[in-house]
N, C-alpha and C positions, 0 to 999 in steps of 0.2 A: 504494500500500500504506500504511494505518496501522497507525504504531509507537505503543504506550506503553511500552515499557520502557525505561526509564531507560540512557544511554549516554554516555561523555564522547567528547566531539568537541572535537580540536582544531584548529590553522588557524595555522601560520606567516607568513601572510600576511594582512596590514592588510585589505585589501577581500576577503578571504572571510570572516574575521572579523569584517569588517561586515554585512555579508549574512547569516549566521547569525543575528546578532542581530533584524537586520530579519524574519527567516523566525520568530526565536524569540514576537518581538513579536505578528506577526501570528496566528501560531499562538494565542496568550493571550487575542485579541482574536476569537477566533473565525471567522478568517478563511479556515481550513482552504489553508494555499498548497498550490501542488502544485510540488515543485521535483523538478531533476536534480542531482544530486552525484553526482562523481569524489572515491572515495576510498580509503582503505588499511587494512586492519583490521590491530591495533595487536596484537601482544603482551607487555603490560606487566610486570614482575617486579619489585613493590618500588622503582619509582620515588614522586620527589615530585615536584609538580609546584608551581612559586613562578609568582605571581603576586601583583602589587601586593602587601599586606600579608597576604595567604591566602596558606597552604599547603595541599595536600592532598597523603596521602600513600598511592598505589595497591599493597597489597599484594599478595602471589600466591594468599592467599583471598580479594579481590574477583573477584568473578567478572561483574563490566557490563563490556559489551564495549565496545573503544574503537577512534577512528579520527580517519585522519589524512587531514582535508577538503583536499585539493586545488581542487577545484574547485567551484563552487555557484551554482546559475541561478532564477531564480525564471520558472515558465511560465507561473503562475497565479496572481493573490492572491487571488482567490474559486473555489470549485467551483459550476456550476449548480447552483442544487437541482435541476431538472427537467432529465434529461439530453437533450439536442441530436437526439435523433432522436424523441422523444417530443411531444407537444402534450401542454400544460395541459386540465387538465377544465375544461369550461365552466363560467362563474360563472352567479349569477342575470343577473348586470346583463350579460352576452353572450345570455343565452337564456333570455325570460321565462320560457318552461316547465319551465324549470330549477327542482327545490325549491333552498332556499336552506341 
């Protein structure tokens, strides 16, 4: 499934919070991963959330949903283009009589 809607995801733990980032990258990078995450949807009221020298502060009219990444796997860091049960259309240079 793709998501664009905007969502905070957080991560108590070092190496799923590294893995995000690595998912985040890749995503940027156009590499479409395809992962599984284990996680908790949050319901926030008026928290802030401190990190390094940022704050952010989630009121109860935000309304982006949030969640508390447990877990997170990367299955795929590319998606085929041409899915796996399908054959490529021939090029010229497989089938002279192929237009080009």
């Amino acid at each position: 499934m793709r998501s664009v809607v905007p969502v905070f995801l957080y991560a108590d733990d070092y190496g799923v919070e590294r893995k995000l980032k690595t998912v985040n990258s890749l995503a940027k990078a156009a590499k479409d991963p395809v992962i599984k995450m284990t996680f908790v949807q949050l319901d926030i009221t008026d928290h802030k959330i401190v990190h390094g020298d940022q704050t952010i502060q989630v009121t109860s009219q935000d309304d982006t949903d949030a969640f508390h990444v447990k877990d997170i796997q990367i299955i795929q860091e590319e998606q085929l283009l041409i899915p796996p049960h399908r054959s490529p259309e021939p090029t010229h240079r497989d089938n002279p009589r192929c237009d080009p």
